[in-house]
C-alpha positions as CSV (number, residue, x, y, z in Angstrom):
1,X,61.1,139.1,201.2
2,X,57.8,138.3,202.9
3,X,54.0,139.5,200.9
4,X,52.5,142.3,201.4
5,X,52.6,145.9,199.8
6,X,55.4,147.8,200.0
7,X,54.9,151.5,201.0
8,X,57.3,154.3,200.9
9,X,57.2,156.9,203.5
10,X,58.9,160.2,204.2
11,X,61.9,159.8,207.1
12,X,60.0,161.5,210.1
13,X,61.9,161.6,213.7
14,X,65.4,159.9,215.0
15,X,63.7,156.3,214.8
16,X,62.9,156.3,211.0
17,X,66.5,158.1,210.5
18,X,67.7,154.9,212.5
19,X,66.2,152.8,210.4
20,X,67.3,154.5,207.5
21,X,71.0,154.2,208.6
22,X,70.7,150.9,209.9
23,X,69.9,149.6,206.7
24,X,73.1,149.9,205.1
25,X,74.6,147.4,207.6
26,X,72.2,144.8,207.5
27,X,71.8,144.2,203.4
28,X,76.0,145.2,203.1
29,X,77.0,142.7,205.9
30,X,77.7,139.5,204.0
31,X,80.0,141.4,201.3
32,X,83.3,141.0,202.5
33,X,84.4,144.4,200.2
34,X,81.9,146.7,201.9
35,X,83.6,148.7,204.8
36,X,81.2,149.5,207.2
37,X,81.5,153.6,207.7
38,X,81.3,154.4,211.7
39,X,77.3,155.2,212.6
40,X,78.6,158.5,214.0
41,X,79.8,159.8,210.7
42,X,76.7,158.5,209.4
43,X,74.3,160.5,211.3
44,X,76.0,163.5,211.2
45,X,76.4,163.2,207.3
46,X,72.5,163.3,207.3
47,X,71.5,165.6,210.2
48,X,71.0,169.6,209.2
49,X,72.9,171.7,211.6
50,X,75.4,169.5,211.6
51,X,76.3,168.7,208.2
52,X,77.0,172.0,206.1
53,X,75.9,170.4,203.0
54,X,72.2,171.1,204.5
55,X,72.5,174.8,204.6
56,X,72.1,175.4,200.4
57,X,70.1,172.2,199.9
58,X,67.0,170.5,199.7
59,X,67.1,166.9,201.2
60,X,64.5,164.2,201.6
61,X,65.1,160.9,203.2
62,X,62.2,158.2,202.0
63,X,62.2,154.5,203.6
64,X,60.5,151.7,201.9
65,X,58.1,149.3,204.4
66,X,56.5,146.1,203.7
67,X,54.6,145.3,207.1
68,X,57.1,146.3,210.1
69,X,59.8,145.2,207.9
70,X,62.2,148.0,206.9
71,X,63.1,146.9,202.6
72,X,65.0,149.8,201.4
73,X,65.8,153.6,201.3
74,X,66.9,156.4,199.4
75,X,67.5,160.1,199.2
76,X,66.2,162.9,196.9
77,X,68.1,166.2,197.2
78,X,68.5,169.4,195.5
79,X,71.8,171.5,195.5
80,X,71.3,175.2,195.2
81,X,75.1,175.7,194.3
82,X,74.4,173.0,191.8
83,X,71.7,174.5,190.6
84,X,73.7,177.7,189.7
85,X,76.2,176.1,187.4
86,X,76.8,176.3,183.6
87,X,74.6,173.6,182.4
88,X,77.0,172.3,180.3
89,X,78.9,171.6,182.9
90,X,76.8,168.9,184.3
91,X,74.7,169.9,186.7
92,X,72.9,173.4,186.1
93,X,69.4,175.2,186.1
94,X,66.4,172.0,186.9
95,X,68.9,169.2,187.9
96,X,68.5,167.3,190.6
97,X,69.9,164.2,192.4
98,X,69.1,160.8,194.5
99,X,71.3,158.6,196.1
100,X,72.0,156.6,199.5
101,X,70.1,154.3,197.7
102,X,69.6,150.5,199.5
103,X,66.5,148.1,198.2
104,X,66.0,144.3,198.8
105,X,64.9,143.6,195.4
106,X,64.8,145.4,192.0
107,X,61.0,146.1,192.3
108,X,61.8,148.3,195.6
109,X,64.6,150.0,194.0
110,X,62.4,150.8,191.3
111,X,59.4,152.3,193.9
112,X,62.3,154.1,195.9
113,X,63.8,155.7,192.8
114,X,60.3,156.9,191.2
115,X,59.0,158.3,194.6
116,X,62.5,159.9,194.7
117,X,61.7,161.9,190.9
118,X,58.4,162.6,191.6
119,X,59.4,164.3,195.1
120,X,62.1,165.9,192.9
121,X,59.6,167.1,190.0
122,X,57.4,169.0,193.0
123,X,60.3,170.9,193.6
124,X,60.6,172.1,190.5
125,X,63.3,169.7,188.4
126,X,63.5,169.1,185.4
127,X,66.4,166.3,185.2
128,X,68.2,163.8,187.9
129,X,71.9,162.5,187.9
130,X,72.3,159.5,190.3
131,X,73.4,158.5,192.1
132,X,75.3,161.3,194.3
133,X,75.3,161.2,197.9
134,X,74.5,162.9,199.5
135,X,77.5,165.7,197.5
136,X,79.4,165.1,194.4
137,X,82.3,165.8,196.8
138,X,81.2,162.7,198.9
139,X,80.6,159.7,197.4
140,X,78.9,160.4,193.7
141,X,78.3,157.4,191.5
142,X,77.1,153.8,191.4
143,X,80.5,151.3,191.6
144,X,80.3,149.2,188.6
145,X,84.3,147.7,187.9
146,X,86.5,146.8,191.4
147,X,83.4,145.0,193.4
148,X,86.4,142.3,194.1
149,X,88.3,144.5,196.4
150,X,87.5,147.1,199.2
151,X,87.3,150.9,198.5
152,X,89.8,153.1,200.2
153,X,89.1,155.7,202.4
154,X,85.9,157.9,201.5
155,X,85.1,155.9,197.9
156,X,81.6,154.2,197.8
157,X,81.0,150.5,197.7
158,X,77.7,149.6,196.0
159,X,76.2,146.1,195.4
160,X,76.4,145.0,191.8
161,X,72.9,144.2,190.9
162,X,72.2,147.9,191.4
163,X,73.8,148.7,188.2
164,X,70.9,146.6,186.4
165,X,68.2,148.0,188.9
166,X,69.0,152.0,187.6
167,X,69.5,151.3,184.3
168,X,66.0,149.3,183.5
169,X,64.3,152.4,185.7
170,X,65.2,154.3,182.3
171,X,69.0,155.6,183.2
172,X,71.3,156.0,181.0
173,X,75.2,157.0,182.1
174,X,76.2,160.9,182.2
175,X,79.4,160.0,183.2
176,X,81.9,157.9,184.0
177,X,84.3,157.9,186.9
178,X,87.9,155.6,187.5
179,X,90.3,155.2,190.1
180,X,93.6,154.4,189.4
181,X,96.1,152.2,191.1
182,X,99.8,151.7,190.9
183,X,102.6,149.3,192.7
184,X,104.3,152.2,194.7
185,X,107.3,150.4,195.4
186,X,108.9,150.8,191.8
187,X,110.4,153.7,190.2
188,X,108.6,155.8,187.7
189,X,109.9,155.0,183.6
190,X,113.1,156.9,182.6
191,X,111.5,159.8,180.9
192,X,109.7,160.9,184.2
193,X,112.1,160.5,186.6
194,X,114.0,163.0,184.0
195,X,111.4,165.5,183.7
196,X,111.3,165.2,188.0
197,X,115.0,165.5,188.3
198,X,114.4,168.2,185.8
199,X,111.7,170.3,187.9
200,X,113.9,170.0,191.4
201,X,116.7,172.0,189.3
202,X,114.6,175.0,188.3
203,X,115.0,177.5,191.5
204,X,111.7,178.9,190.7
205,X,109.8,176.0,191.8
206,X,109.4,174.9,195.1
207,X,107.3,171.9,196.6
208,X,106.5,171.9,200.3
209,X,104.7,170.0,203.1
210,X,102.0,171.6,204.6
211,X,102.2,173.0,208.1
212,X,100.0,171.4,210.9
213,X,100.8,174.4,213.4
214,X,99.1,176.6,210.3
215,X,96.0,174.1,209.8
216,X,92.8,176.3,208.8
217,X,95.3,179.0,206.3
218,X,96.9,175.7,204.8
219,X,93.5,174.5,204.2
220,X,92.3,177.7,203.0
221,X,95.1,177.8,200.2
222,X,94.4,173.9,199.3
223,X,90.5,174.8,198.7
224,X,91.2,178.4,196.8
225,X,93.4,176.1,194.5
226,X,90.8,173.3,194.3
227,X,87.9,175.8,193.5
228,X,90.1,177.5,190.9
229,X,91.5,174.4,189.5
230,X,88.5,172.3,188.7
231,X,86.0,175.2,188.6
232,X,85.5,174.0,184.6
233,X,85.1,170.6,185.4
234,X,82.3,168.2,184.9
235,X,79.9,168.3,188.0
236,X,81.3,170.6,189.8
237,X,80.4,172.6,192.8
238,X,82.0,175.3,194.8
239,X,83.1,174.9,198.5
240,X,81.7,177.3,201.2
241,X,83.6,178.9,203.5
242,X,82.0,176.8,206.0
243,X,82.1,173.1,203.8
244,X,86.3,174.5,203.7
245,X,86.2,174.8,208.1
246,X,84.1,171.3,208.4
247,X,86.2,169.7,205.6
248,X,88.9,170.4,207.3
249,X,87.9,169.4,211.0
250,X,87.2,165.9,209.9
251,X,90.3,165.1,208.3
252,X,92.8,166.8,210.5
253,X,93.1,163.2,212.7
254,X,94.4,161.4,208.8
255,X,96.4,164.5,207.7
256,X,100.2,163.5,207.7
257,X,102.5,166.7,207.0
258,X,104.3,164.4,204.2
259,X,101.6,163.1,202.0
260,X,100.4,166.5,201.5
261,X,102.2,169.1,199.6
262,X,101.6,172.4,198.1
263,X,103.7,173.5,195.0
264,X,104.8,177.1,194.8
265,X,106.3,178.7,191.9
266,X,108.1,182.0,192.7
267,X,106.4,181.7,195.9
268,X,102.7,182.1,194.4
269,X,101.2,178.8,195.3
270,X,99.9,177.3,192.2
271,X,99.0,173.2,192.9
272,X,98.8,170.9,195.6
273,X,98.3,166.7,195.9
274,X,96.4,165.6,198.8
275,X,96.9,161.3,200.0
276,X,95.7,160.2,202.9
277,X,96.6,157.0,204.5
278,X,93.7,154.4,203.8
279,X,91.7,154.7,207.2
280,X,89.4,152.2,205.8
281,X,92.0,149.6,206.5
282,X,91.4,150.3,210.4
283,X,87.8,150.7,210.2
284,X,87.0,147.8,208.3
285,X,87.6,145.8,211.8
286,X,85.3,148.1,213.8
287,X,82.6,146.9,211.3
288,X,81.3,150.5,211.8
289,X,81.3,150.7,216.3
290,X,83.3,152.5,218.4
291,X,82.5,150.3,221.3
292,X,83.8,148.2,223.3
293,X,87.0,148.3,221.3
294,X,87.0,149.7,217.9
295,X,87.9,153.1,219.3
296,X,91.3,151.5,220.6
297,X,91.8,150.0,217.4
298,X,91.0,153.2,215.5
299,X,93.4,155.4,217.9
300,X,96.5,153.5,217.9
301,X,96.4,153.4,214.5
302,X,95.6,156.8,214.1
303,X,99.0,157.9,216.2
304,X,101.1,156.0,213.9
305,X,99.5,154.7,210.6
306,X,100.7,151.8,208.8
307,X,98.6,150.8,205.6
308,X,99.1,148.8,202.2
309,X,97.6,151.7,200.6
310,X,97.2,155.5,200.4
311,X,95.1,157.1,198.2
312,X,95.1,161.0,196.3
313,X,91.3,162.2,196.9
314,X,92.2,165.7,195.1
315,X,95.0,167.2,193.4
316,X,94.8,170.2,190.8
317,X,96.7,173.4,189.2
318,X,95.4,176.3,188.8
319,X,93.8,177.2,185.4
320,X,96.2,179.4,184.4
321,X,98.9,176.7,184.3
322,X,96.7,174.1,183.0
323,X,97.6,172.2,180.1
324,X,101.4,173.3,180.2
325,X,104.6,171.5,180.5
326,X,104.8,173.1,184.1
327,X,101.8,171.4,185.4
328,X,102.7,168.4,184.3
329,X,106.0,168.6,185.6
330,X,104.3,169.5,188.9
331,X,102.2,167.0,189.4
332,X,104.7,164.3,188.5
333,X,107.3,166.2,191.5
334,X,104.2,165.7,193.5
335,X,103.4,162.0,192.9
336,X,107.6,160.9,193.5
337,X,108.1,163.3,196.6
338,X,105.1,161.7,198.4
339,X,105.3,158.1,196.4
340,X,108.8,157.8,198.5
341,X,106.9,159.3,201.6
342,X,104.1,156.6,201.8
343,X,106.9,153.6,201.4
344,X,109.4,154.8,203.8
345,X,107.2,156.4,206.5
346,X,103.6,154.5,205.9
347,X,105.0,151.0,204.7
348,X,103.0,151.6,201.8
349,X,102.8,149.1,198.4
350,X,100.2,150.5,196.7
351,X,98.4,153.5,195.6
352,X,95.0,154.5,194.0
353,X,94.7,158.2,192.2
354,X,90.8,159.1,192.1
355,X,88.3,159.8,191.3
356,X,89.5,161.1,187.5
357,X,86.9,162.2,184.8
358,X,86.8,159.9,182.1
359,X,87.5,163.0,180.0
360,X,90.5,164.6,182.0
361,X,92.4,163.8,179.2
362,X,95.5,165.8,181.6
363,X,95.2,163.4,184.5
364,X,94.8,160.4,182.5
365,X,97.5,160.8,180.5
366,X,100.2,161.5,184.1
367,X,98.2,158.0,185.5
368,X,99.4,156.2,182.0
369,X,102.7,157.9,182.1
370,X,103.8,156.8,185.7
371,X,102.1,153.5,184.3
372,X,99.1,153.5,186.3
373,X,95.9,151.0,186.0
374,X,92.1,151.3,186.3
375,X,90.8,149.7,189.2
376,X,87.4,151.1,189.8
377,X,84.8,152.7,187.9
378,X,81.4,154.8,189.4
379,X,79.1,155.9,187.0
380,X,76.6,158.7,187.0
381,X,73.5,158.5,185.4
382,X,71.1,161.0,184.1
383,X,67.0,160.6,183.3
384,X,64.9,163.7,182.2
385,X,62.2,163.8,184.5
């Protein structure tokens, strides 16, 4: 990095907000784990009006100059839904967040991160957990365990030197966060494929695929669970109504009837277990363009997916069957129904279950009963400001 003074600006107009994104691609390029995320998805993650996220928060963009030379970036944002939870929940009345966060050397990230809190402290905060970006449903967390492999479809992928860079800026971790992976190809241990067998005999429970030709009420029914079901949870916040309708735009194209099921039981529905296909797979050869050809690549594997791996971004029951045999029993039917699924119909070898709270002491113990193993951890960290 040449001399000169590094200065920190505010994003103003489309060409900073290039720059901003651009960024991403030129320091990530040489790590042959990062997946580059299309430039589309990119601007319309960050653009208000087109990103519902925008309409109950606060969000500024900040680049980092020295000369003409673009040397890093980062976000500071404020989540009103956030801001309404039970403190002890995580996030709560004064906390705020930063993330998006890209810096050529530690003393940048440092600048970036402290013009982030102080833009943060105008606004009224009192705390910051970081990084989140730009949602906790997005990609929340700094990667700091799996830097040797790619992430799977909508996980982060930070450099590794970051980890040092937040924690001597004073951070210190709120939470951690794993993925877990498992060979798909072999059969659960005795004693849950008897407590499977064992669910697919009681006529009051039923497990079904969801229903393309019924998209936005099957997706309705999937979010009503997921708001109920981890409504307790460390950092969470509630979808709106129009988070459930874009939510459930953009994933249509990887939505495959079979790898997503909804459990019933007397017909009420009570859980469901989302996988998706790993689109990253695909997109890592686009190295983030459309054109001249990655759209052709991205579409004729979109008509008929085949992947090593498919991951389960959400899964839950609802709290009123939490922590019962039932829901474990559930979840397990879930995992083998769409376990043989992904190997028959996907070519599938491997899966990843995440992200899980390091304190979900349910879904930990059903990843070490079906004899799952950590593969990545993100950590969230938390300053008082």
């Amino acid at each position: 990095m040449g001399d000169g003074q590094v200065v920190i600006d505010p994003v103003g107009g489309k060409r900073d907000l290039d720059a901003f994104i651009d960024l991403s691609y030129r320091l990530n390029r040489d790590d042959p784990n990062w997946v580059a995320p299309l430039r589309g998805d990119m601007v319309e993650l960050l653009t208000p009006g087109r990103n519902p996220f925008h309409e109950h928060a606060r969000v500024q963009y900040f680049l980092a100059r020295q000369g003409a030379r673009v040397v890093g970036r980062i976000s500071a944002h404020i989540d009103e839904l956030a801001l309404a939870q039970p403190p002890e929940q995580g996030m709560g009345p004064g906390t705020g967040n930063w993330g998006l966060l890209e810096a050529e050397s530690e003393p940048v990230a440092h600048a970036l991160i402290a013009r982030a809190e102080d833009w943060l402290r105008a606004e009224g905060m009192t705390r910051v957990l970081a990084p989140i970006s730009l949602s906790v449903w997005e990609e929340p967390g700094q990667l700091v365990l799996g830097h040797d492999h790619p992430p799977t479809v909508l996980m982060g992928h930070q450099p590794k030197h970051y980890e040092g860079w937040i924690e001597s800026a004073g951070y210190t971790t709120a939470k951690r966060l794993l993925t877990y992976e498992l060979d798909i190809t072999q059969e659960f241990p005795p004693l849950i494929r008897r407590i499977v067998q064992s669910g697919h005999r009681n006529d009051r429970i039923t497990l079904r695929k969801v229903d393309r030709s019924r998209y936005e009420d099957e997706a309705k029914i999937i979010i009503g669970i997921l708001n109920d079901a981890w409504s307790g949870n460390w950092g969470f916040v509630p979808f709106t109504e129009t988070e459930i309708a874009y939510a459930g735009k953009k994933m249509k194209p990887l939505v495959r009837e079979d790898l997503i099921l909804i459990a019933e039981l007397d017909g009420e529905p009570i859980a469901f277990m989302m996988t998706l296909p790993d689109f990253n797979e695909p997109l890592a050869k686009t190295k983030g363009k459309l054109f001249p050809f990655g759209w052709f690549t991205l579409l004729k594997w979109l008509r008929k997916p085949r992947v090593r791996t498919v991951r389960v971004p959400l899964m839950g029951v609802v709290r009123k069957h939490r922590n019962t045999r039932l829901a474990s029993q559930v979840a397990f039917m879930m995992i083998d129904t769409i376990r043989n699924a992904s190997v028959a119909n996907y070519g599938a070898t491997r899966g990843e279950i995440g992200w899980i709270l390091e304190d979900n002491q349910g879904m930990v113990a059903i990843a070490d009963a079906i004899q799952c193993t950590v593969n990545r951890e993100y950590r969230i960290y938390g300053k008082a400001l």
